[in-house]
C-alpha positions in Angstrom: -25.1 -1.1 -33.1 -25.0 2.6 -32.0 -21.6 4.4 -31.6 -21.0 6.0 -28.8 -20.1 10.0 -29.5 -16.2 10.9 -28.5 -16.2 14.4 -26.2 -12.6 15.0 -25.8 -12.3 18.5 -25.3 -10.1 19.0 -23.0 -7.6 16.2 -25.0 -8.2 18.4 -27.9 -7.1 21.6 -26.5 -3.8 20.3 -24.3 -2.9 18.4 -28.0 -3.3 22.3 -29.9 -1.5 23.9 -27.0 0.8 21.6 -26.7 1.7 22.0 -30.3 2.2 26.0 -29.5 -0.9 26.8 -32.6 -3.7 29.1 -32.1 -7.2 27.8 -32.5 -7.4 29.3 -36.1 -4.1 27.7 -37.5 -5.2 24.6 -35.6 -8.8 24.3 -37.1 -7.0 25.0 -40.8 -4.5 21.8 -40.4 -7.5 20.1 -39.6 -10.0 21.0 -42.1 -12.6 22.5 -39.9 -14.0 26.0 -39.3 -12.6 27.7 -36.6 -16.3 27.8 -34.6 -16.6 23.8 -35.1 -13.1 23.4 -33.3 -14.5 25.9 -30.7 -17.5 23.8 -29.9 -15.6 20.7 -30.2 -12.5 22.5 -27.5 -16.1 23.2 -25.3 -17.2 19.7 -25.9 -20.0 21.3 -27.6 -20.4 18.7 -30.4 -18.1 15.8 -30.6 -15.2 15.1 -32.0 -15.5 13.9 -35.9 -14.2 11.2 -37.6 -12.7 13.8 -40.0 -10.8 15.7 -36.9 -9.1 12.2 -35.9 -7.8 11.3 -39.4 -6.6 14.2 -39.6 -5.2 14.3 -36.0 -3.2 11.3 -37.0 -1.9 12.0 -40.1 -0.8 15.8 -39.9 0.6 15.1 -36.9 1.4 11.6 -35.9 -0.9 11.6 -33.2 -1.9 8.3 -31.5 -6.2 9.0 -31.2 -6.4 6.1 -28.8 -5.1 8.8 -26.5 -8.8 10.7 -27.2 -10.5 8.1 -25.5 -8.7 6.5 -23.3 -6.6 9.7 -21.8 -6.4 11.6 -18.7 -10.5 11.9 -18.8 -11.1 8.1 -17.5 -8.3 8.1 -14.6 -9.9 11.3 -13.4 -13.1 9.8 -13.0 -11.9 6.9 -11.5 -9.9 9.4 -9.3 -12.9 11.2 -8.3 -14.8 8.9 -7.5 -11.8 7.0 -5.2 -11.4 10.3 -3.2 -14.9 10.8 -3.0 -15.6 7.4 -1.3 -13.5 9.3 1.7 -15.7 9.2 5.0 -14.8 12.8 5.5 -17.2 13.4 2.5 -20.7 13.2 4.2 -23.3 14.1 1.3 -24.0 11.7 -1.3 -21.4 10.8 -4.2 -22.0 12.4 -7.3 -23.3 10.2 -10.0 -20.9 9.4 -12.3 -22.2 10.8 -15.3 -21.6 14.3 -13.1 -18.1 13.2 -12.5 -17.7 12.4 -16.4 -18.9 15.8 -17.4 -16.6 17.4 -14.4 -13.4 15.4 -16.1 -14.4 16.6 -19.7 -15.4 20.0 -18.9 -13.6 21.2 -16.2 -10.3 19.1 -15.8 -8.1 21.9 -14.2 -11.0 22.3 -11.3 -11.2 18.7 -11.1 -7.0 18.0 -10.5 -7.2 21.4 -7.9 -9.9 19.4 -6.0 -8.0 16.1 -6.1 -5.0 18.6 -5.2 -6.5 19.8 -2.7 -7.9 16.4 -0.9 -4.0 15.3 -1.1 -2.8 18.5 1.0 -5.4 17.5 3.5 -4.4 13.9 3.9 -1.0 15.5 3.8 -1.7 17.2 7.0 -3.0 14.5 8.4 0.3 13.0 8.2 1.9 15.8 9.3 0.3 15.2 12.8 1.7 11.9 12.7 4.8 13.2 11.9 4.6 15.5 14.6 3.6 12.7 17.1 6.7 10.6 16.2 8.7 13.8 16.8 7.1 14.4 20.5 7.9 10.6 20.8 11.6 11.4 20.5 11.3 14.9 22.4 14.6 14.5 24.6 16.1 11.8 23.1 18.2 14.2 20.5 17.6 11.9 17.6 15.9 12.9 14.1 14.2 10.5 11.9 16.3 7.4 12.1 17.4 5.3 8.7 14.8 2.3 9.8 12.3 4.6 10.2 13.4 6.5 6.7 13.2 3.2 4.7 9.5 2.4 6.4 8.2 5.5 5.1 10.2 4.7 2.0 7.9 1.8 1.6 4.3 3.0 2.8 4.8 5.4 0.5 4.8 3.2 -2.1 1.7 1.6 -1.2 4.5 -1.1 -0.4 4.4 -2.4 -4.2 7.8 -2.0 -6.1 7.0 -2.5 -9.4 10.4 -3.5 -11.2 11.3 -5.6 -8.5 7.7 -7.6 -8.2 7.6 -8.4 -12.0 11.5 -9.3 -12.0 10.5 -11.7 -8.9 7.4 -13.1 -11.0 9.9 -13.5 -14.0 12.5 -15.6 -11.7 9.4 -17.7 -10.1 8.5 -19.1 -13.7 12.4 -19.9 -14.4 12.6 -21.6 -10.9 10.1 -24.7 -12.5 7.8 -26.8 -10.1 10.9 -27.6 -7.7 11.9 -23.4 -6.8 14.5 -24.8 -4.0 15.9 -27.2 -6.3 15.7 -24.3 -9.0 17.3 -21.6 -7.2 20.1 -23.8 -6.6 20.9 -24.6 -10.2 20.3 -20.8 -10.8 23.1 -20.2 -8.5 25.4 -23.2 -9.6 25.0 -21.3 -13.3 26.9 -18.1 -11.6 29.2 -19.9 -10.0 27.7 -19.9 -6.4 27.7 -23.4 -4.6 25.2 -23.8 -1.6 26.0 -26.1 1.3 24.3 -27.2 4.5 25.7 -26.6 7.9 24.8 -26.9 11.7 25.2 -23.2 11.9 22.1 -21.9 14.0 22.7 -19.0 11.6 20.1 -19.6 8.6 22.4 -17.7 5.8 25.8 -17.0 5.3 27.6 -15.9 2.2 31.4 -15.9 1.4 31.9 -13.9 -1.5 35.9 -15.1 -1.7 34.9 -18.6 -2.3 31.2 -17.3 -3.7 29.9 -20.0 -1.3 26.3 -20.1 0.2 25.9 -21.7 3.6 22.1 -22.4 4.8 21.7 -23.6 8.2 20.0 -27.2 8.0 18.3 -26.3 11.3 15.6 -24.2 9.2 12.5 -24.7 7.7 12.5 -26.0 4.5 10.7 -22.6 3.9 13.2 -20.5 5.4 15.6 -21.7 3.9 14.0 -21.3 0.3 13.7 -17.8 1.4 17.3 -17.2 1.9 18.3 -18.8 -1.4 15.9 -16.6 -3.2 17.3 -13.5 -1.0 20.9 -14.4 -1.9 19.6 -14.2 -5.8 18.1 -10.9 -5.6 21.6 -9.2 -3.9 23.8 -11.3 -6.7 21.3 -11.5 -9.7 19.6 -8.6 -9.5 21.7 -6.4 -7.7 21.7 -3.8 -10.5 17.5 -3.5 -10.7 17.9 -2.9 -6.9 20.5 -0.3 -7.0 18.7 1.8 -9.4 15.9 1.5 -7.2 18.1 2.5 -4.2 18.9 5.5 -6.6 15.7 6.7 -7.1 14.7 6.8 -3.5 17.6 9.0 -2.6 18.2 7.9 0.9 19.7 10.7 2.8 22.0 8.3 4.8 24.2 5.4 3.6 22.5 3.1 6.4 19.1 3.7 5.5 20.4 3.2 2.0 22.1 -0.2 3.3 18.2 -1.4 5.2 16.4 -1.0 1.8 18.6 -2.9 -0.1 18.1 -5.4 2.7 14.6 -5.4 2.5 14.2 -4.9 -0.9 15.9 -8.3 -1.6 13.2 -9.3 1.0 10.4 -7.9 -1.3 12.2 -10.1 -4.2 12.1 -13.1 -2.1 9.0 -12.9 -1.1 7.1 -12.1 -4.6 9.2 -14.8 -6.2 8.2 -17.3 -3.5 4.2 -15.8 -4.3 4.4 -14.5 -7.9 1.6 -11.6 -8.1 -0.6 -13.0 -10.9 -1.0 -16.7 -9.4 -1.3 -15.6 -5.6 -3.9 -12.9 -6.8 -5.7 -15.3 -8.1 -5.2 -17.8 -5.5 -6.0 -15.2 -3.2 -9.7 -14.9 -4.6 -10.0 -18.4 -5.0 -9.6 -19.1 -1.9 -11.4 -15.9 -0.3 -8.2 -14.7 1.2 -7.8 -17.6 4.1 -4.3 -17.3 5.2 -4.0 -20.7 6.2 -5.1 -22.0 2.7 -2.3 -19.9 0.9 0.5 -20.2 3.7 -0.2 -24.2 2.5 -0.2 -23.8 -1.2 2.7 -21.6 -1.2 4.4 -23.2 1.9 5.1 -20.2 3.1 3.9 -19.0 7.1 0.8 -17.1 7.8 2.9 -13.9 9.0 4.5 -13.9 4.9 0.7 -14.8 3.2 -0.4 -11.6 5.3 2.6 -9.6 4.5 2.3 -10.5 0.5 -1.6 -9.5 0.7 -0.8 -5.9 1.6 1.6 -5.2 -1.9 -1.2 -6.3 -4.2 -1.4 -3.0 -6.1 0.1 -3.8 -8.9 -1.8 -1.2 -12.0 -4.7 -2.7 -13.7 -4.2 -6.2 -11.3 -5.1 -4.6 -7.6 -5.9 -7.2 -5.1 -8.0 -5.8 -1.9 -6.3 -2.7 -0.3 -5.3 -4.5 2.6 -3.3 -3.1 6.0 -0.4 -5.4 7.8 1.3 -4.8 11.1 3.1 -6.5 13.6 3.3 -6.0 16.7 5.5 -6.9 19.8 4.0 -7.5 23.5 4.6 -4.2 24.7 2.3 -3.4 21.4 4.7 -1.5 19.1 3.9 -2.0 16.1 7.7 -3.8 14.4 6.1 -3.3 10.8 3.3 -1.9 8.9 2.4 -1.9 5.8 -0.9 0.0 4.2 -2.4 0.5 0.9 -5.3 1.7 2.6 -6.2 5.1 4.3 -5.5 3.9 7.4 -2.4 5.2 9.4 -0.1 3.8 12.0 1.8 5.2 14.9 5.1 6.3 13.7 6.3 6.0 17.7 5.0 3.5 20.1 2.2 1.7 20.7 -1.2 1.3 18.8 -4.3 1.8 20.1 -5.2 -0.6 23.0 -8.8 -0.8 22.0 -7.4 -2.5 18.4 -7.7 -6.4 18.8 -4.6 -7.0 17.6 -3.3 -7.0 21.3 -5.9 -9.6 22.1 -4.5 -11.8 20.1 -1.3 -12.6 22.7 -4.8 -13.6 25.0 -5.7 -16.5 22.8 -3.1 -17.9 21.3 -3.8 -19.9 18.0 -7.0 -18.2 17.1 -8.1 -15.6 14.5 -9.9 -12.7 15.6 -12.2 -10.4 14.2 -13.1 -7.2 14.7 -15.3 -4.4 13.0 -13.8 -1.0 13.6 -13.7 2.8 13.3 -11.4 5.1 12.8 -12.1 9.3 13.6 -12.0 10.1 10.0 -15.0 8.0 9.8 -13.8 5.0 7.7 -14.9 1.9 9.0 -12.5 -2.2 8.7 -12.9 -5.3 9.1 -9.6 -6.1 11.2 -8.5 -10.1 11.7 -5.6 -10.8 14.3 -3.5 -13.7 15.3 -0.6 -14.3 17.5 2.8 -15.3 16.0 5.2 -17.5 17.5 8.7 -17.8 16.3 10.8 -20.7 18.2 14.2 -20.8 18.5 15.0 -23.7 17.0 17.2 -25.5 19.9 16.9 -26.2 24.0 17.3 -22.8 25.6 16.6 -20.3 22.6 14.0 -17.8 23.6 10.7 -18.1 21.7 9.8 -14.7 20.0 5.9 -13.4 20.4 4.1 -11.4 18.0 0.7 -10.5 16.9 0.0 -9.5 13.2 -3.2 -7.7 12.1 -4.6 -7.3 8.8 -7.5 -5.5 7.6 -9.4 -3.7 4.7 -12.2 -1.2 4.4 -15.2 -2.9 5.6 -16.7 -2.8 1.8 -14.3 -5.2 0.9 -14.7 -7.5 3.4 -16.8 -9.7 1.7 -14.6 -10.9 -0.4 -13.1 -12.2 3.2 -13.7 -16.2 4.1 -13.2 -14.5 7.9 -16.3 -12.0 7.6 -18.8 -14.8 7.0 -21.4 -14.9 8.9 -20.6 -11.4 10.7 -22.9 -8.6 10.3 -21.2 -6.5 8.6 -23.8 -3.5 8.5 -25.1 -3.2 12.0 -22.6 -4.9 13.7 -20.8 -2.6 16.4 -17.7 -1.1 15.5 -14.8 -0.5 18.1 -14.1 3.2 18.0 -10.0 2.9 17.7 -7.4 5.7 16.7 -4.0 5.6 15.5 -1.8 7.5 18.4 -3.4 9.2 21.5 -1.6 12.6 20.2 -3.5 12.6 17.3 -7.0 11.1 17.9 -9.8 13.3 18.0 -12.4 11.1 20.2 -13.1 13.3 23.3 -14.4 10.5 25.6 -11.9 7.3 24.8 -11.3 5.5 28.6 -8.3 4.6 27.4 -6.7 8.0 26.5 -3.3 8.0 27.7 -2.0 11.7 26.4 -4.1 14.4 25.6 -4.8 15.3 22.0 -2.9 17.7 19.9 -3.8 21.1 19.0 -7.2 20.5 21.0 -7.6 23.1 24.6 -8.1 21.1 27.6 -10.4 22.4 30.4 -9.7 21.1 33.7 -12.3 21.2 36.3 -11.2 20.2 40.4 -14.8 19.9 40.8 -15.5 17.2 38.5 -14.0 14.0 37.4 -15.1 12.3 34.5 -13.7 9.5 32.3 -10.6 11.6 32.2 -9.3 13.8 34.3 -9.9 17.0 31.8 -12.0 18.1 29.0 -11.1 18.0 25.6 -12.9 20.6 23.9 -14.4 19.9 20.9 -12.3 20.8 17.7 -13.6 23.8 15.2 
């Protein structure tokens, strides 16, 4: 069998700078001549067997690092940001992308650098579209809207937290209600059942549990699991908390809250068997909400934090939204955005979804950036559990880049390729699309010309951006 050459230049020279030694001291710890270590630095000739013995025994240096370094996840960077719809020309082949990673790896970090700083500013807009959607109010970011961001930013995966959850889920056994309560009974905490239409109450005097025996068996499995995360693992979510740096002691307060959600939730769908389950069953919602008796809204919820390293599921989106249509959460590991104040775009079908009750809907769209989903919807109803409670209305969406969608039970027998996709937008502030019928506001940092003579779709002319 041949053997593939090692080019690790670049390695080569951070490992001789990093050790503060000139090329000529370097080359003479490791036996060559100082134009060999030149070519090799230039990835010239490759690096020889000799070099990495020598690597690892004058200086302790692990040569898995060679091969398996910063050169691989800069391809596979490249060639993520490169997939970006802004991007028009066609993608470099990879073997131009290798040579870029090897040869050039500064250039190639400034240009991944610099497509960062240009999402960035696309967030910026959004930033400054929630701020006009306060203009008057006299408030700044609020600590619910401090601990979202805390969590898109994230890709909403917390690492720690997810494999402590999957840990707990295997300890739990084939019976995780019966489980969680003998996990509990081991710390002391006894669980009772009451009429209360609350679902959970904790006394932390008598370090009693009170579930409500008016839930869900579901719901109430939940809450037990919640209850473990603030008394079992309460110092794993602290030192989260820390790391976050919250700038208030409420918004500090809401992501403990929801990261004992996060607990509860991965330990009720561990990430390794709902992955897989996932594929399995091609991502129908109704499938898993069964096989992990969970709802439909927490199956959707779970799909979007599969980005666990070297296990990602789909980069999927998750909102839900109310009847007004604001959207009440989101949650994205893909490129799409949300607005950060009021509605969503009306021409999204998540709102249809309060139209037909009980259905899934589907939906190929576009957004101005050019990147193109395949977007399912479904009303959500929540009752309230007695005579008289008022029933609460949602609609969640999820969705992934429309190159993933065939990995989607929902996108058989869709055309996926010349099928027509609804042009939507994120906020009216910040979409780009001159002739939407349903622009509400005029675009930001776009002139308007207004003509008395004329009246089009809208009632001015966006003109057309640099």
């Amino acid at each position: 069998m041949r053997t593939q050459k090692l080019y690790a230049g670049a390695k080569l020279r951070e490992t001789r700078q990093r050790l503060a030694l000139t090329q000529k001291a370097f080359a003479e710890k490791l036996g060559v001549s100082l134009p060999y270590l030149n070519q090799m630095e230039n990835n010239n000739r490759p690096v020889s067997t000799t070099v990495v013995l020598s690597l690892a025994r004058e200086f302790g240096f692990d040569v898995t690092e060679l091969s398996q370094g910063d050169g691989e996840r800069l391809v596979s960077d490249l060639r993520e940001v490169l997939t970006d719809p802004v991007f028009t020309d066609e993608t470099p082949a990879l073997a131009d992308l290798r040579l870029t990673a090897s040869n050039a790896p500064t250039v190639a970090r400034a240009f991944l650098e610099l497509h960062r700083a240009y999402r960035d500013s696309q967030e910026r807009l959004a930033s400054l579209d929630a701020a006009l959607g306060r203009e008057g109010t006299g408030e700044n970011t609020s600590p619910w809207e401090e601990v979202r961001d805390f969590f898109h930013y994230c890709d909403n995966y917390i690492d720690a937290v997810d494999r402590a959850a999957e840990a707990t889920a295997a300890k739990l056994g084939p019976d995780p209600e019966k489980g969680a309560i003998q996990l509990l009974a081991s710390k002391g905490v006894s669980v009772v059942r009451t009429e209360d239409p609350d679902p959970r109450r904790y006394d932390p005097d008598t370090k009693t549990l009170f579930l409500s025996s008016r839930s869900a068996p579901a719901t109430r499995r939940f809450q037990l699991l919640f209850q473990i995360a603030l008394l079992l693992q309460d110092k794993l979510l602290e030192v989260t908390l820390d790391l976050a740096r919250f700038q208030t002691a409420t918004a500090r307060d809401i992501a403990k809250i929801g990261l004992a959600n996060y607990f509860a939730g991965a330990t009720v769908m561990p990430y390794m068997k709902f992955l897989e389950a996932a594929q399995e069953t091609r991502h129908d919602l109704e499938l898993l909400a069964d096989r992990f008796s969970t709802s439909i809204e927490q199956v959707a919820h779970r799909l979007s934090t599969l980005q666990r390293p070297a296990a990602k599921g789909i980069p999927f989106f998750f909102v839900r939204v109310d009847q007004s249509g604001t959207i009440t959460k989101r949650h994205s590991a893909t490129r799409l955005q949300f607005a950060r104040f009021g509605g969503a775009c009306p021409l999204w079908n998540v709102h249809q979804a309060f139209e037909t009750p009980g259905r899934f809907l589907r939906q190929l769209a576009e957004t101005p950036d050019g990147a193109r989903y395949f977007c399912l919807a479904k009303d959500v109803s929540k009752p309230g559990g007695r005579w008289g409670a008022p029933t609460k209305r949602y609609a969640i969406g999820l969705g992934c880049e429309v190159r993933h969608a065939g990995a989607l039970v929902y996108a058989d027998g869709f055309d996926l390729k010349s099928g027509a996709f609804e042009p939507i937008g994120i906020s009216c502030r910040i979409c780009e699309r001159t002739k939407c019928h349903q622009r509400s506001v005029p675009p930001l940092e776009r002139r308007l010309t207004v003509d008395p003579a004329r009246r089009g779709v809208l009632p001015y002319e966006v003109e057309p951006g640099a």
